[in-house]
PAZAPA-4460 file (N, C-alpha, C; in steps of 0.05 Angstrom, whole numbers, plus 32768, in hexadecimal, padded with zeros to 4 digits):
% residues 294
    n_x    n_y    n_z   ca_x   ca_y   ca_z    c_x    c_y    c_z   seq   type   mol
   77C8   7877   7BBE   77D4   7868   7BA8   77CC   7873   7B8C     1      X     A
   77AD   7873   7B84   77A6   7888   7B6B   77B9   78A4   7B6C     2      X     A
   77BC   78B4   7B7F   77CA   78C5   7B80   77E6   78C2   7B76     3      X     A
   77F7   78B4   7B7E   7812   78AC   7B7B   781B   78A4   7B5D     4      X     A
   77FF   788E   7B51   7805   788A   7B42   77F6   7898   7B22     5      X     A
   77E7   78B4   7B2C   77D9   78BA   7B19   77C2   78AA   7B0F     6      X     A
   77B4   7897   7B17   779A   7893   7B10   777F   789C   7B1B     7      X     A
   7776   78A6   7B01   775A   78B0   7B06   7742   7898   7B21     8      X     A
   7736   789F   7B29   7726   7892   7B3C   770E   7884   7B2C     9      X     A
   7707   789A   7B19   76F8   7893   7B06   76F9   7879   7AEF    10      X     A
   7715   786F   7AEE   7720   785C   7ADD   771A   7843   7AE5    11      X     A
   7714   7838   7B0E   771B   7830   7B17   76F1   781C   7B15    12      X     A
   76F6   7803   7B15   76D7   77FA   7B17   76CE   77F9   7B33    13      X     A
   76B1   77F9   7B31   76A1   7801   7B44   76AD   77E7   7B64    14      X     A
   76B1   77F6   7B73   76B8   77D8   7B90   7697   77D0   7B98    15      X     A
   7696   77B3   7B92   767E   77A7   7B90   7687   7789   7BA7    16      X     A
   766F   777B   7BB3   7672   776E   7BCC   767D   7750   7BBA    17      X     A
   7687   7739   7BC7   7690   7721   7BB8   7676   7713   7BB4    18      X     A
   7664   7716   7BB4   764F   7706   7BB6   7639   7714   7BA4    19      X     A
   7630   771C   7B94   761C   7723   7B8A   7611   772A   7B6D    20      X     A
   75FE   772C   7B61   7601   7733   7B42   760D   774A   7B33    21      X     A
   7626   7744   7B28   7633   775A   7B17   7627   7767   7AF9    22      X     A
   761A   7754   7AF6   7609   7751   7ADB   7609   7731   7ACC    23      X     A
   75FA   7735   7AAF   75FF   771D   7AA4   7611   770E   7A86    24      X     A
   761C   76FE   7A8D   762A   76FB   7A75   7616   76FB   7A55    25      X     A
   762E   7703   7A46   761C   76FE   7A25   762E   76E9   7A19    26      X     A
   7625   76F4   79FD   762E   76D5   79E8   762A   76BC   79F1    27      X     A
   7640   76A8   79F2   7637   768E   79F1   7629   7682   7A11    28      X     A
   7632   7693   7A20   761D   7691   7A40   760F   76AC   7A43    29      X     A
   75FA   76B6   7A30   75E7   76C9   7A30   75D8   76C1   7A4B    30      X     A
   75DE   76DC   7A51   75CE   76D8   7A78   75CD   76C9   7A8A    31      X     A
   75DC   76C2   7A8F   75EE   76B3   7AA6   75F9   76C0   7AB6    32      X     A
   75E9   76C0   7AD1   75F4   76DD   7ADE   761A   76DB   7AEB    33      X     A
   7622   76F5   7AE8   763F   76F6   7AF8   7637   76F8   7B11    34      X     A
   7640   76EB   7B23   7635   76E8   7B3F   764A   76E7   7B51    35      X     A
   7664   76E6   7B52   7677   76DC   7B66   7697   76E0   7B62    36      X     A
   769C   76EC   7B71   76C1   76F5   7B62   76D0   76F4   7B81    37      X     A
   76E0   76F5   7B7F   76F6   76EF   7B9C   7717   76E7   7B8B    38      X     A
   7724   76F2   7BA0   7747   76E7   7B95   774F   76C9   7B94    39      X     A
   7754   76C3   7B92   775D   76A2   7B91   7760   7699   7BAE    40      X     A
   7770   76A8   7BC9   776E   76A3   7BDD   7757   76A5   7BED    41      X     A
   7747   76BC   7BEC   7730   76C0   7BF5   771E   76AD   7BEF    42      X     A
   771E   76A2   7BD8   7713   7690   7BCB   7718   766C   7BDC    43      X     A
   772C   7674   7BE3   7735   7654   7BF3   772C   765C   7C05    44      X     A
   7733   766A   7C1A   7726   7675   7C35   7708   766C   7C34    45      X     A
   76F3   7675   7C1B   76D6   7675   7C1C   76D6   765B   7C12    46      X     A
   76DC   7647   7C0A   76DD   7630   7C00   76E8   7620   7C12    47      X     A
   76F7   7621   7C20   76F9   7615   7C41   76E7   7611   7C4E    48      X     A
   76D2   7626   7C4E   76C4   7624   7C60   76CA   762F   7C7D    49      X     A
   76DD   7652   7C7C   76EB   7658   7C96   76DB   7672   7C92    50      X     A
   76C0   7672   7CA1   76B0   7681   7CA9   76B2   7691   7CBA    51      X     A
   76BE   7687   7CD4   76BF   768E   7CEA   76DC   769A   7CEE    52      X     A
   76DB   76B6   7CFE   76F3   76BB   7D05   7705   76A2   7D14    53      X     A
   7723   76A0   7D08   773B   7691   7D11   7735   7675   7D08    54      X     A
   772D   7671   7CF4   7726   765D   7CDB   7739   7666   7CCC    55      X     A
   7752   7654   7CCA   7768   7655   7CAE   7769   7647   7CA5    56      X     A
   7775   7649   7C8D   7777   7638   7C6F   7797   763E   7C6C    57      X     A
   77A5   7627   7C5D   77B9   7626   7C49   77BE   761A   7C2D    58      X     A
   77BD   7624   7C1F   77BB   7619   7C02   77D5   7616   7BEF    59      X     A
   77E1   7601   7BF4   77F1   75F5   7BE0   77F3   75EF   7BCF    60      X     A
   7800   75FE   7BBD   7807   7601   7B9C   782A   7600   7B99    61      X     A
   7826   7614   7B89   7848   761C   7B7C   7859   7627   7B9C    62      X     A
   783F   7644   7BA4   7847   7646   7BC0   7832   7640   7BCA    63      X     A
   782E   7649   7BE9   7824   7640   7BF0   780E   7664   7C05    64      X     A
   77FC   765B   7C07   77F1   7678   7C19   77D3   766F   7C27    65      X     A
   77D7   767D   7C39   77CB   767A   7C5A   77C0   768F   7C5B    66      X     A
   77A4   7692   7C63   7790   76AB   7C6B   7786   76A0   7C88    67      X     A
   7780   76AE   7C96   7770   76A9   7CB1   7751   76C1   7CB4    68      X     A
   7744   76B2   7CB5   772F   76CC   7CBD   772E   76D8   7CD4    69      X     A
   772B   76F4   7CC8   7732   7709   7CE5   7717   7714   7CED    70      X     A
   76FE   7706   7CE0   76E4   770E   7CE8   76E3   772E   7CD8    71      X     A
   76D0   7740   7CEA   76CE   7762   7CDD   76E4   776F   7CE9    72      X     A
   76F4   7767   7CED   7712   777A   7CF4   7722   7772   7CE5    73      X     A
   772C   7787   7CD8   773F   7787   7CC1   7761   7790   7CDB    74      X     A
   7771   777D   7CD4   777D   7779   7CED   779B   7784   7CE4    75      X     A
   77A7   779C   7CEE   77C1   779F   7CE3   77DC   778F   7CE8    76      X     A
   77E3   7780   7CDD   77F8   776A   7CE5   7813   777A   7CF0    77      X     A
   7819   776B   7CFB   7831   7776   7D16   7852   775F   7D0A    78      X     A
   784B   7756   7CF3   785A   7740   7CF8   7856   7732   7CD9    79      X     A
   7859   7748   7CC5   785B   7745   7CAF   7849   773D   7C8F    80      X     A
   7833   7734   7C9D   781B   7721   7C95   780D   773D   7C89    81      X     A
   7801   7731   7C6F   77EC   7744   7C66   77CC   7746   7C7C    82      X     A
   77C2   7763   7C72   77A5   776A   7C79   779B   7765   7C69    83      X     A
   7789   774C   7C5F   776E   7757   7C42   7754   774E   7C46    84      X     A
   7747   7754   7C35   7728   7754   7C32   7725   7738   7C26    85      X     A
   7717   7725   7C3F   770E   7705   7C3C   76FB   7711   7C24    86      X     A
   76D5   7714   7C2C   76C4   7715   7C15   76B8   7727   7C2D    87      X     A
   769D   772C   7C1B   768F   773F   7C28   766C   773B   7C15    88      X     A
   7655   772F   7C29   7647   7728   7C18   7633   7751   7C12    89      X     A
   762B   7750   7BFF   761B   7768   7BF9   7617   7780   7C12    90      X     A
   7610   7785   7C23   760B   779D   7C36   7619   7795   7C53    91      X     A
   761E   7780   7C53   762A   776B   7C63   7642   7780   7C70    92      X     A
   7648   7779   7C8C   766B   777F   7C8D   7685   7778   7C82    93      X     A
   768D   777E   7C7F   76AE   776F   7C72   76B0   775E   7C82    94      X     A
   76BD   7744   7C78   76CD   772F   7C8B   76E9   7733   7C84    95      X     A
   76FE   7737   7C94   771C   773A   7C8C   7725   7723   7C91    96      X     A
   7747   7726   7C83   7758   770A   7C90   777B   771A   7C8A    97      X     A
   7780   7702   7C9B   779E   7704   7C9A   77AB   76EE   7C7F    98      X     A
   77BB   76F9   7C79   77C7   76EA   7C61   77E7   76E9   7C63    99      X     A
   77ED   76CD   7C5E   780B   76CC   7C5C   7819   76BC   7C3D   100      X     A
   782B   76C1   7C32   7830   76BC   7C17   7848   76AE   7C1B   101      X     A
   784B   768D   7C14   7868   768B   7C16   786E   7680   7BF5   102      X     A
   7886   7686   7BE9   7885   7685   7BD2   788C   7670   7BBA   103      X     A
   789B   7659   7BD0   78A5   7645   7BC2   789C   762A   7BD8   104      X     A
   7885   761D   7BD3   7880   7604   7BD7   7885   75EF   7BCB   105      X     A
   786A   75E9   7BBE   786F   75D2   7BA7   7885   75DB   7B8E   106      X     A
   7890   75F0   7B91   7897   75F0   7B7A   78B7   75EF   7B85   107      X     A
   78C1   75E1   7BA0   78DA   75D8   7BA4   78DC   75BA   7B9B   108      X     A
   78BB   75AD   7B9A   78B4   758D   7B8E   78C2   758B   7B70   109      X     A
   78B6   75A5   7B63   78BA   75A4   7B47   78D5   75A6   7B41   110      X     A
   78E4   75B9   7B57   7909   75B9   7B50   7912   75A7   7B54   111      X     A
   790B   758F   7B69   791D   7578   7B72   7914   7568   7B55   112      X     A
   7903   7570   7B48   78F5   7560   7B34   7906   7564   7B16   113      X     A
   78FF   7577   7B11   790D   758B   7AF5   792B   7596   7AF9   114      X     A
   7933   7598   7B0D   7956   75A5   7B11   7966   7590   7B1B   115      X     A
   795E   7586   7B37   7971   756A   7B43   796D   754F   7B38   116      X     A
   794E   7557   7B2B   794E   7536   7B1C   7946   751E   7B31   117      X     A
   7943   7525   7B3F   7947   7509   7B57   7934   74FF   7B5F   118      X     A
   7914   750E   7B49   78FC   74F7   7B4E   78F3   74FC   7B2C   119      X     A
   78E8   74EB   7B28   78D7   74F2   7B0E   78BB   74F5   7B09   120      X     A
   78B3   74FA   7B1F   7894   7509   7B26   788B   7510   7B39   121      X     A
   787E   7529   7B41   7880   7534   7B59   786D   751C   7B70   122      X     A
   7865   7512   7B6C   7852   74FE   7B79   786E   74E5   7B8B   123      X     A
   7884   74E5   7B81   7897   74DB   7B8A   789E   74E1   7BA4   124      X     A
   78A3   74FC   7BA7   78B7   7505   7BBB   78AC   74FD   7BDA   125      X     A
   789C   74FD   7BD6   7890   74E5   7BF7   789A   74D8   7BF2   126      X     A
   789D   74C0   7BE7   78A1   74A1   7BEB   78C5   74A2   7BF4   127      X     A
   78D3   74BF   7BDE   78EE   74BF   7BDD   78FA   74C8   7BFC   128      X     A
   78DA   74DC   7C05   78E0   74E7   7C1D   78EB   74DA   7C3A   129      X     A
   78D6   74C2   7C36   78CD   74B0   7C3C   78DC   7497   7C50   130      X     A
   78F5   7499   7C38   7907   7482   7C34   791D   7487   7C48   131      X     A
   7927   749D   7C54   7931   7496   7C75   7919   74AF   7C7C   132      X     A
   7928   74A2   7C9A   7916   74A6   7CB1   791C   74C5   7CBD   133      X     A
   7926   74D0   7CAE   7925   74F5   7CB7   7934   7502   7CA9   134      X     A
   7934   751D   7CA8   7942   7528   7C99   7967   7525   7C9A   135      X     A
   796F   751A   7CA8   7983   7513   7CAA   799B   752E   7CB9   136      X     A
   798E   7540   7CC8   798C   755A   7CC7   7999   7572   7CB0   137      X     A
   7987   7569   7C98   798A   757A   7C81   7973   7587   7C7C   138      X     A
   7979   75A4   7C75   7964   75B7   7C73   7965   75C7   7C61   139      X     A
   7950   75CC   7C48   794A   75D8   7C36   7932   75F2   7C3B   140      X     A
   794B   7601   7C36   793A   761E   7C33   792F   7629   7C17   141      X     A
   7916   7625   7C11   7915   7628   7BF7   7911   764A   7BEB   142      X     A
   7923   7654   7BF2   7929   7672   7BE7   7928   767F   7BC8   143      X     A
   791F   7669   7BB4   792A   7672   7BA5   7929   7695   7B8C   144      X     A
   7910   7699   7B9D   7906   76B6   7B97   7904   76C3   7BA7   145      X     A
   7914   76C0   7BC2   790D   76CC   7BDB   78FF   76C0   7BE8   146      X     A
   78F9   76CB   7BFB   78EA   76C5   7C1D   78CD   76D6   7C1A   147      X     A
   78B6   76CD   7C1A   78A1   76DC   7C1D   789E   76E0   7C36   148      X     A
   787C   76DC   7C3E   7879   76E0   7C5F   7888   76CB   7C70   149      X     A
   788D   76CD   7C81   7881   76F3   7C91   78AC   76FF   7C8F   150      X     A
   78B7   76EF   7C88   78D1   76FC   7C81   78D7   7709   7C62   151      X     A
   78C3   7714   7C50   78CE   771D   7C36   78E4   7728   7C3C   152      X     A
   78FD   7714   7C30   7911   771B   7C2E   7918   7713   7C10   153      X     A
   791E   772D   7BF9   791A   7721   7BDF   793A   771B   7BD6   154      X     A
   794C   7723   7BEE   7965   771A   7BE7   7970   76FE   7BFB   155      X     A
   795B   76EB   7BFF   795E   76CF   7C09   7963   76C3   7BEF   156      X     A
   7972   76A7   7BF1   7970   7697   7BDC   796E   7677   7BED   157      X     A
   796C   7668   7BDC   7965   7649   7BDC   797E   7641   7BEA   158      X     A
   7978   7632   7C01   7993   7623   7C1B   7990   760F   7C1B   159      X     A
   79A5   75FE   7C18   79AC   75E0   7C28   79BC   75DF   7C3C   160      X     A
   79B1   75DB   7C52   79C8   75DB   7C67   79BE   75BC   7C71   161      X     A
   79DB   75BE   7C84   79E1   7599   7C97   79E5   758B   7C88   162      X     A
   79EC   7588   7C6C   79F9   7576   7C5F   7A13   7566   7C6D   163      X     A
   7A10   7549   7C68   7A26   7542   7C73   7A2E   752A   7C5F   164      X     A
   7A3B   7515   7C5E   7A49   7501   7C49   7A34   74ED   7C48   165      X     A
   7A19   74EF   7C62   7A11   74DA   7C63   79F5   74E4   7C53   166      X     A
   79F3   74FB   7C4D   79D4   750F   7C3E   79D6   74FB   7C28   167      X     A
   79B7   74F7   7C23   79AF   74E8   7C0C   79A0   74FC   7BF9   168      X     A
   7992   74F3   7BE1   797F   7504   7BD2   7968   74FF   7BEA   169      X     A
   795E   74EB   7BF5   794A   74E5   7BFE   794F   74FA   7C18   170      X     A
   795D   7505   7C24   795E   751A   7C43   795B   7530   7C36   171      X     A
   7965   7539   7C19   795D   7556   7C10   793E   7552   7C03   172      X     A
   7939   753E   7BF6   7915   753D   7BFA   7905   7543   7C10   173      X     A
   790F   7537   7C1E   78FF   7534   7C3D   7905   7552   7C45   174      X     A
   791F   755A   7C43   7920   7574   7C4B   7912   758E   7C39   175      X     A
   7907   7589   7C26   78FF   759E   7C0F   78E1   7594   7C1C   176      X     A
   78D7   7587   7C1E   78B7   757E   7C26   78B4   7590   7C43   177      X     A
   78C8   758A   7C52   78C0   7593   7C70   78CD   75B4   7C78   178      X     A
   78DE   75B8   7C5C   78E5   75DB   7C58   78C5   75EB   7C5A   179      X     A
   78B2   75DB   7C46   7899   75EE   7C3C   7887   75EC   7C55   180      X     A
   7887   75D4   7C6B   7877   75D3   7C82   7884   75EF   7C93   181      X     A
   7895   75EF   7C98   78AD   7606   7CA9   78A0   7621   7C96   182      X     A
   78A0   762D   7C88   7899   7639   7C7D   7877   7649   7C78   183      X     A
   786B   762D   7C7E   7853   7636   7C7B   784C   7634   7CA1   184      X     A
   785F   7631   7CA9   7857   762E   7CCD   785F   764D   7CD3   185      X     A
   787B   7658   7CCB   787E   7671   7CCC   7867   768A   7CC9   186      X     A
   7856   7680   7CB5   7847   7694   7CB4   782F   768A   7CC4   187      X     A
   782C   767D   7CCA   7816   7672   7CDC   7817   7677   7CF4   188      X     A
   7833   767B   7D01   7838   7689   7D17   783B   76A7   7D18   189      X     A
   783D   76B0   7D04   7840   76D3   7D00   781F   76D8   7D01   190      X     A
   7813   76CD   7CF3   77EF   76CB   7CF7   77E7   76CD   7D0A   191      X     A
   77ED   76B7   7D1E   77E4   76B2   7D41   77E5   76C5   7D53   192      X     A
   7807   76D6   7D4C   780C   76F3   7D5E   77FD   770B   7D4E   193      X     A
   77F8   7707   7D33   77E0   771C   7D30   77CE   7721   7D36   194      X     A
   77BB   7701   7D38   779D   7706   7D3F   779B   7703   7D57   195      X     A
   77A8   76F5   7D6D   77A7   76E3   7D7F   779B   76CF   7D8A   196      X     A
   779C   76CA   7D79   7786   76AF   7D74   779D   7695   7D65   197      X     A
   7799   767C   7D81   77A5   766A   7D7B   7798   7654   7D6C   198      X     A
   779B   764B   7D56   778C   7635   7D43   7788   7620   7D53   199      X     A
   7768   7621   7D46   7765   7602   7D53   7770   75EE   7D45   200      X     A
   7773   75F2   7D20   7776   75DB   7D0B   7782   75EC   7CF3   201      X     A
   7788   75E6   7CE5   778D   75F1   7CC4   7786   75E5   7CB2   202      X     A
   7772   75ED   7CA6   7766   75E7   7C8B   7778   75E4   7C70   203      X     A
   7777   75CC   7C68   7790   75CF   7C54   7784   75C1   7C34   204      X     A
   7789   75CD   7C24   778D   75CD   7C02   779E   75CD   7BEE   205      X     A
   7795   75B9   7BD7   77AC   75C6   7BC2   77BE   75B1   7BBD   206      X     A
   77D1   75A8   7BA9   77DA   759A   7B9C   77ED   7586   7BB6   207      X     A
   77FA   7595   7BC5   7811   758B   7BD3   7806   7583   7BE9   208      X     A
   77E9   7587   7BF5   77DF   7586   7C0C   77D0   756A   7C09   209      X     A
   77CE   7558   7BEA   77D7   753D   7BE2   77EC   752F   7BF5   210      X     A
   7802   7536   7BFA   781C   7526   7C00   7816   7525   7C1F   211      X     A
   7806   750C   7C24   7807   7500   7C46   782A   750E   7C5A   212      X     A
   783B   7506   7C4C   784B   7509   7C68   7857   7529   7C69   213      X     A
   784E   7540   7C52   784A   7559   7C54   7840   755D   7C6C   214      X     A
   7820   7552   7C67   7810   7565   7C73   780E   755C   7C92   215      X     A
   781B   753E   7C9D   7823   752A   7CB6   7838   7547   7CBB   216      X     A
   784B   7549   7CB3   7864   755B   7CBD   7861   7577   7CC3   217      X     A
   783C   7582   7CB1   783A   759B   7CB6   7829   759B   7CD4   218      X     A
   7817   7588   7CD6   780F   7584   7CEF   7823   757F   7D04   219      X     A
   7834   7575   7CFE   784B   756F   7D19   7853   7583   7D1D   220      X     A
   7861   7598   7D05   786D   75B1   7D0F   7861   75C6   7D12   221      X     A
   784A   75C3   7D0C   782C   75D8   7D15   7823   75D3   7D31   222      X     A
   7822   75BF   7D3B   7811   75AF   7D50   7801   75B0   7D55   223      X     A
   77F2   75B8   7D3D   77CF   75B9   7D37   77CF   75A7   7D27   224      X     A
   77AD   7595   7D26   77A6   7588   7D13   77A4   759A   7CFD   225      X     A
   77A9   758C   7CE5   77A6   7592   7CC8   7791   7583   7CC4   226      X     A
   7783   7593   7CB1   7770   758C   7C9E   776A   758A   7C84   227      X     A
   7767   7579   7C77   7768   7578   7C59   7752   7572   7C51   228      X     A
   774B   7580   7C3C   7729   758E   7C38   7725   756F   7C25   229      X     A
   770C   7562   7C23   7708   754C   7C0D   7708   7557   7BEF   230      X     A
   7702   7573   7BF4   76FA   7584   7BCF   771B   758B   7BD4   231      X     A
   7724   7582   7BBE   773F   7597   7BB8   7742   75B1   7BAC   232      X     A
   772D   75AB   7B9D   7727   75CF   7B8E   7715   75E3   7BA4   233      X     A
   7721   75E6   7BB9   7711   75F2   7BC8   7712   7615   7BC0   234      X     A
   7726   7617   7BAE   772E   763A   7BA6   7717   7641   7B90   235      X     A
   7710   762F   7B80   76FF   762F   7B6E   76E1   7634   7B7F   236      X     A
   76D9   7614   7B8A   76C2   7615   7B95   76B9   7634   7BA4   237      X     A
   76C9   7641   7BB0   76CE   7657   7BC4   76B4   766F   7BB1   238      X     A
   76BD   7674   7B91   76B7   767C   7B88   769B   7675   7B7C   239      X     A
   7697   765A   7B7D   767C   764E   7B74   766B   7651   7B86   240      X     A
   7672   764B   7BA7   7669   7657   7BBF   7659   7675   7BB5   241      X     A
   766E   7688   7BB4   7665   769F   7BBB   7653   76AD   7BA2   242      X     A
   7653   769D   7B8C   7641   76A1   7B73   7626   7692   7B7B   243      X     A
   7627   7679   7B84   760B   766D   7B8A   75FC   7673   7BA2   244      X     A
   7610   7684   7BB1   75FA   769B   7BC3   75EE   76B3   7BBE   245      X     A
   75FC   76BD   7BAF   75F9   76D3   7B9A   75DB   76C6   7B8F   246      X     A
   75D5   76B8   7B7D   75BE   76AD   7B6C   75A9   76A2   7B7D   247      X     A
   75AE   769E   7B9B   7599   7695   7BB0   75A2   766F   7BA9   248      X     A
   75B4   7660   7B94   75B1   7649   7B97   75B3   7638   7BB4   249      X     A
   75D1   7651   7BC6   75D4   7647   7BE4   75CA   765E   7BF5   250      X     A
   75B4   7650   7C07   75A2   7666   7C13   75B9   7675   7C25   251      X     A
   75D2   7666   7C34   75DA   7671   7C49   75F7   7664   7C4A   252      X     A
   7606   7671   7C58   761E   7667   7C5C   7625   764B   7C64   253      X     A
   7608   7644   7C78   760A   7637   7C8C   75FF   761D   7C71   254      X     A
   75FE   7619   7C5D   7601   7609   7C43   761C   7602   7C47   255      X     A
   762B   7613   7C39   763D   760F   7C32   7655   7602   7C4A   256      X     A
   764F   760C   7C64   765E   75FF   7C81   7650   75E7   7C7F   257      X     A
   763E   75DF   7C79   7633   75C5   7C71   7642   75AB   7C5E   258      X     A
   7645   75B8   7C4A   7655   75A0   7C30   766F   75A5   7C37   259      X     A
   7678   75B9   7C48   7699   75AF   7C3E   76A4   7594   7C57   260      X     A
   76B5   757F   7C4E   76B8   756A   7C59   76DD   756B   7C58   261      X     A
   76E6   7558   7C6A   7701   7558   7C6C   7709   753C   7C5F   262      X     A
   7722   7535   7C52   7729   751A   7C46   773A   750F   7C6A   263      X     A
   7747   7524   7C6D   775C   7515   7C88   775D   7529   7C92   264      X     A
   776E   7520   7CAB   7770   7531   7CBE   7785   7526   7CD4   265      X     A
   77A2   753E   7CCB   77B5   752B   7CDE   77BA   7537   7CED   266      X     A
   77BB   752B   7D04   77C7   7531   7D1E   77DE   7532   7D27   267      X     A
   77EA   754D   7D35   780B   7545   7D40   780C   7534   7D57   268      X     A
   7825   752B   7D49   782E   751B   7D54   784E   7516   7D5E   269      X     A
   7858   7535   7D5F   7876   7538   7D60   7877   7541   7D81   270      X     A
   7887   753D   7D8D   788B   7546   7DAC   788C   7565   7DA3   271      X     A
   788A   7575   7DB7   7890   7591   7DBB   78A6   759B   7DBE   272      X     A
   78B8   7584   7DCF   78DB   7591   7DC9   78DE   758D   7DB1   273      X     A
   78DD   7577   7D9F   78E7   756E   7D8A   78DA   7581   7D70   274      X     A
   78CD   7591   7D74   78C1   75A1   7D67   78D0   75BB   7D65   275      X     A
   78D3   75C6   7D84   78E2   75DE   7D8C   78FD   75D8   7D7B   276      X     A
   790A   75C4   7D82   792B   75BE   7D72   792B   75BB   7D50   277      X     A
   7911   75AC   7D49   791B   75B3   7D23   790E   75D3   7D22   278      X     A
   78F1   75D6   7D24   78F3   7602   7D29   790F   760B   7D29   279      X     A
   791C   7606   7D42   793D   7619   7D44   794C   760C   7D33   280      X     A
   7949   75FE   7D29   7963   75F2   7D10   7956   75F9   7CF4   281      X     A
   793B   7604   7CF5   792E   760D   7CDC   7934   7622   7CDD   282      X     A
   7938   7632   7CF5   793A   7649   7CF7   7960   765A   7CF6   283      X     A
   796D   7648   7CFC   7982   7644   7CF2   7987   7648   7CDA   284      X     A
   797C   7635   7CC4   7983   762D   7CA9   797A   764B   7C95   285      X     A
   795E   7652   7CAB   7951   7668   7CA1   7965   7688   7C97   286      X     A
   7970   7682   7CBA   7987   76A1   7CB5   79A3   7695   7C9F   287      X     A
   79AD   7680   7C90   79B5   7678   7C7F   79AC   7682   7C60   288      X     A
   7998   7681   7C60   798C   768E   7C42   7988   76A7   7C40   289      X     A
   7986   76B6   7C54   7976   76D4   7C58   798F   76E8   7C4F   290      X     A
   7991   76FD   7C43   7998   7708   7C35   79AF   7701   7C2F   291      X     A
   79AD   76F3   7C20   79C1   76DF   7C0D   79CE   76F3   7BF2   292      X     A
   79B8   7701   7BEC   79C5   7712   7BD4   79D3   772C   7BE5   293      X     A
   79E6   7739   7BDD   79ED   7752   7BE2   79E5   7767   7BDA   294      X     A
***
């Protein structure tokens, strides 16, 4: 890539481990050591508390993204999913992971919010979800920048299908909530055939991972328990983690597998046919959006 793109090697800063003293700050925090750096995902991963190879995390924001640890094998995905570097303490081996990116989560909350108008705060759309008893078989594909993993397709766009006379605002809520579970299960299954390793649970974070019957519907269509961490800032902490081992504050990992605690933890509870049939009608709706642009 330096080659390709003409950069000197020399330009490039020193590759240093996620854990250890970089130096120390000046001015108004004079010597305060830099101790701890990681990407925002890596950072949830180590803030989870997913130590152990086939320990995943999902973190719900705007989108939403899923790492699994692949232990010291950096694992080439067969099935669309990134390879990257979890952390790596000082002389230590690398720990790798698999990573999946989907691009529009919570931020299909904020369109039903700001474009359809049909809640007036994202904290709504449960209750609105809520209000009949299924999606009424309506399905929102939330495309609107494309399809990330494990289908980047950047000429998908945003789908409503199964509309019928009887669709309410409340079946396209419910269907925009249970679009981002479908979505983040997609890549959770592209994960499984990479590593081969079937989840025991999913560690879950992040603004939307708030909304009870989200994260009920991600366990039903996962058919793994979900987990929802009690710290919500677990992307942050990840980083405070790997700085306060750095400084000797946490002698050992086995600290930090220590404090982290779960708020809930839901269980599926959807039959297995009934699972198989919304999958193939998600999967349906799916080839509906996919190269939508010409």
């Amino acid at each position: 890539m330096l080659g390709i793109l003409n950069v000197p090697r020399s330009v490039l800063p020193e590759v240093r481990s996620s854990s250890e003293v970089y130096g120390k700050a000046k001015g108004t925090l004079e010597g305060i050591p830099i101790a701890g750096i990681a990407g925002d995902q890596q950072s949830a991963l180590f803030g989870q508390a997913c130590m152990k190879p086939g320990m995943a995390k999902n973190t719900y924001g705007t989108g939403s993204f899923m790492l699994i640890n692949t232990g010291n094998e950096a694992v080439p995905s067969k099935n669309n999913m990134l390879t990257t570097i979890a952390w790596r303490f000082g002389n230590e081996k690398t720990v790798y992971a698999l990573e999946g990116s989907v691009f529009i989560t919570g931020a299909v909350v904020q369109w039903l919010r700001d474009g359809l108008k049909i809640i007036r705060t994202s904290a709504e759309v449960e209750e609105l979800a809520l209000s009949v008893p299924d999606n009424g078989g309506v399905y929102l594909v939330p495309a609107f920048v494309g399809l990330g993993a494990p289908h980047w397709d950047a000429y998908a766009r945003g789908t409503i299908v199964g509309l019928t006379r009887g669709s309410t605002s409340a079946h396209i809520a419910r269907a925009a909530l249970e679009g981002i579970a479908y979505q983040v299960a997609d890549v959770l299954l592209a994960m499984e055939a990479d590593s081969g390793v079937k989840l025991a649970e999913l560690r879950v974070d992040g603004g939307a991972a708030g909304n009870n019957h989200l994260m009920q519907f991600q366990a039903d269509i996962l058919g793994i328990p979900v987990v929802r961490t009690a710290n919500p800032e677990a992307t942050a902490f990840g980083s405070v983690y790997l700085a306060g081992l750095a400084v000797g504050f946490y002698k050992s990992t086995d600290e930090i597998v220590a404090q982290w605690a779960s708020d809930r933890t839901f269980e599926p509870k959807m039959s297995a046919d009934q699972r198989q049939k919304l999958q193939a009608d998600w999967n349906k709706a799916l080839g509906r959006a996919k190269g939508w642009l010409s």
